[in-house]
N, C-alpha and C positions, 0 to 999 in steps of 0.2 A: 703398705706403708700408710701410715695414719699423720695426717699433717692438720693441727688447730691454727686458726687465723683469726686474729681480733681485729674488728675493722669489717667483718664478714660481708657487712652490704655496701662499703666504698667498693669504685669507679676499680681501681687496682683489683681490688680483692676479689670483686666477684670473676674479673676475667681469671685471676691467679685459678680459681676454684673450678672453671671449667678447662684450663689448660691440666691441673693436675688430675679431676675427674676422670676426662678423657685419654689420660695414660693409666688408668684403673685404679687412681689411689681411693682412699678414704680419707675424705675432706669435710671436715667441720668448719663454721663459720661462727662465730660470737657476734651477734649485735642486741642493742637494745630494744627495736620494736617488734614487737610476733607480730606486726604485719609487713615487715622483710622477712619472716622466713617463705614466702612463695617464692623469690626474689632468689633466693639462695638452693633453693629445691631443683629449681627451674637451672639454676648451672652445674647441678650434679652435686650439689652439696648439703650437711647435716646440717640446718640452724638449731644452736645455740641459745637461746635467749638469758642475759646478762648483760647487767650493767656496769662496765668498770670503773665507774664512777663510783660508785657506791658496793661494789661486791669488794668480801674481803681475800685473801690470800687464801685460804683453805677452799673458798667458792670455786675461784678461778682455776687450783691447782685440783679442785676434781674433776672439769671438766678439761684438763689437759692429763690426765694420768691412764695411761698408756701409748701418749702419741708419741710417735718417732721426730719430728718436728715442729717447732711453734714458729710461726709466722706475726710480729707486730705490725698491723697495716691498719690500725684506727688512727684517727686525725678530730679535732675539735672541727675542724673546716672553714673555708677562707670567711665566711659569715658571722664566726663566733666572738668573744669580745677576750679580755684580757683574763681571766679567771678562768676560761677552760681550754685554754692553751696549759694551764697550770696541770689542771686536773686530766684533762686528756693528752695532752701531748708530753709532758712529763710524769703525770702519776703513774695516769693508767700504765705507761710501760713500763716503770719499775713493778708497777705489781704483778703483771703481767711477767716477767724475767723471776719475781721473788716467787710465783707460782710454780713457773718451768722447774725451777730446783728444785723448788718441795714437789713436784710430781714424777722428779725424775727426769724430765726432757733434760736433752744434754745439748740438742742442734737446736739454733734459736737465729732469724732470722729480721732483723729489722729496718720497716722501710724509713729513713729519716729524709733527711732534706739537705741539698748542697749548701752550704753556709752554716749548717748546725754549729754551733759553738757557744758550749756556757761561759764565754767572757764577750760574748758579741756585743756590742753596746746602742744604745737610743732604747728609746719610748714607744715608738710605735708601735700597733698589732704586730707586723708581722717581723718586729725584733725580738717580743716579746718570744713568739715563735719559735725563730731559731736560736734563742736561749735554753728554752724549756727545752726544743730537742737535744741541743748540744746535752744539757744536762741529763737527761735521758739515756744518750749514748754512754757517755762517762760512768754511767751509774753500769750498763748492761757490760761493759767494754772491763769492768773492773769483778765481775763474776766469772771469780776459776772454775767454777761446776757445771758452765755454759761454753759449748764449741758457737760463740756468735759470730756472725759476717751482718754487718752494716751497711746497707745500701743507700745512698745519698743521688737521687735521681737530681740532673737539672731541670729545667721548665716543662712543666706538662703539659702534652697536645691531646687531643681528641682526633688527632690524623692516624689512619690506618698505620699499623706495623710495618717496616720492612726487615725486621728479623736481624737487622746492621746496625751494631753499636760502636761507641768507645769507653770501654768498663777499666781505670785503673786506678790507682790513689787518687792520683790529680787529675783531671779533663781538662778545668777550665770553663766556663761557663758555654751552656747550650741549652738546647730544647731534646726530650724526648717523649716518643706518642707511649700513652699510658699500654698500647698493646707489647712494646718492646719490655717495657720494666716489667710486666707478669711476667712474659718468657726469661726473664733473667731469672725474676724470682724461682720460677720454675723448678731452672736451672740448679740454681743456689740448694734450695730446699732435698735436690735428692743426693748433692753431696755435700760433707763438712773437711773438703779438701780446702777451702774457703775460711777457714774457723782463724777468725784472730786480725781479720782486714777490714778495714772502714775502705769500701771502695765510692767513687762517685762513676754515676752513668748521665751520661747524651747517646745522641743518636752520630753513629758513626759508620767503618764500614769492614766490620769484622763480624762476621755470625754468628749468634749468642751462644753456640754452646763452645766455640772457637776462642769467645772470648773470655768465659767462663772458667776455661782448662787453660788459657794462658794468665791468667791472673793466679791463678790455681800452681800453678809451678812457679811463679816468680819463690 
C-alpha cells in the first residue's frame, strides 16, 4: 500500500510516516525543502520535493499516481501571517484533492482543525485559519470521485501518546498529544469504511483502533 502525505516534514506527518513505515507500507512525503528529506528518510519515508504553493495540478497529480491513499497534513503554521493561511491552508488542499482525482486516488485523508468553518467570523490570524480550513473542507467534502474522512483534532500537545481517544462528530473541546492523531490517522488511511465523515478528535478513553471501527459503523 502506497500512501502520499503533504505536509511530509510537519510534527503529525513524520510520526504518521514511521507508524505506517513500520507496518511495511510505502510512504512518500511532499515537502518543500531538500534539506527535510534526511528528516523523512530517517522515518521510513520517500521525500518528495515540491512546492504547493506554487506546483500546478498535473505536478502534484504525478506524484500521487499510483498511490492507494493521500494524506493532506501541511499547515502554513502558527508563525505565518494572513496570505498563507490562504495559500497553504486552503489552496494548497484543494489542489492537493483536484490532483487525487486526476491521479486516480479515490481514499483521501485530511488533517483540519476543530473549529474549521468557512462562515467563522473576526480578523485575526487564527480566524483567518479556521476559515480558510473550513473552506478547504467544503471544497474536499463536496468531491464525489473522493472516499474522504476529515480529521478535526483539538489542541495539540507534545505529551507522549496513550493510544486513548474520543473520535466522533462532536467532542467538544480538548487537547490531544500529536502521537494519538498519527495513530488515528494511521488507522483512518488503511480503511475508507470512514469515507463521508468530518470526525473531531481529543484525547479520551477508547483505543484508537476501537474507536476507529466504532465511528466506522455508526
Amino acid at each position: 500500500m502506497r500512501t502520499v502525505i503533504a505536509g511530509g516534514h510537519g510534527q503529525i506527518a513524520l510520526r504518521l510516516e514511521r507508524l505506517l513505515a513500520a507496518r511495511g507500507y510505502e510512504v512518500a512525503g511532499i515537502v518543500r525543502k531538500p534539506e527535510q528529506a534526511a528528516d523523512l528518510r530517517d522515518a521510513g519515508a520517500e521525500p518528495v520535493v515540491l512546492d504547493l504553493e506554487s506546483a500546478s495540478v498535473d505536478e502534484v497529480a504525478e506524484r500521487l499516481r499510483g498511490a492507494d491513499a493521500a494524506v493532506f497534513a501541511a499547515g502554513a503554521g502558527p508563525g505565518s501571517g494572513v496570505a498563507r493561511k490562504d495559500t497553504v491552508d486552503r489552496a494548497a488542499a484543494v489542489l492537493f484533492a483536484d490532483a487525487a482525482v486526476r491521479a486516480g486516488v479515490r481514499r483521501m485523508v485530511v488533517v483540519s482543525s476543530m473549529g474549521a468553518d468557512p462562515a467563522h467570523s473576526g480578523d485575526d490570524v487564527f480566524d483567518v485559519y479556521l476559515r480558510a480550513k473550513g473552506e478547504a473542507d467544503a471544497y474536499v467534502s463536496g468531491l464525489d470521485a473522493l472516499d474522504w474522512t476529515i480529521l478535526c483534532p483539538g489542541a495539540l500537545t507534545d505529551d507522549a501518546g496513550t493510544g486513548l481517544v474520543r473520535l466522533e462528530a462532536h467532542t467538544g473541546r480538548g487537547s490531544v498529544p500529536r502521537d494519538d492523531v498519527a495513530a488515528v490517522l494511521a488507522e483512518l488511511v488503511e480503511s475508507s469504511a470512514t469515507a463521508g465523515l468530518r470526525l473531531e478528535l481529543i484525547g479520551g478513553s477508547t483505543p484508537v483502533p476501537v474507536a476507529v471501527k466504532s465511528v466506522a459503523g455508526n
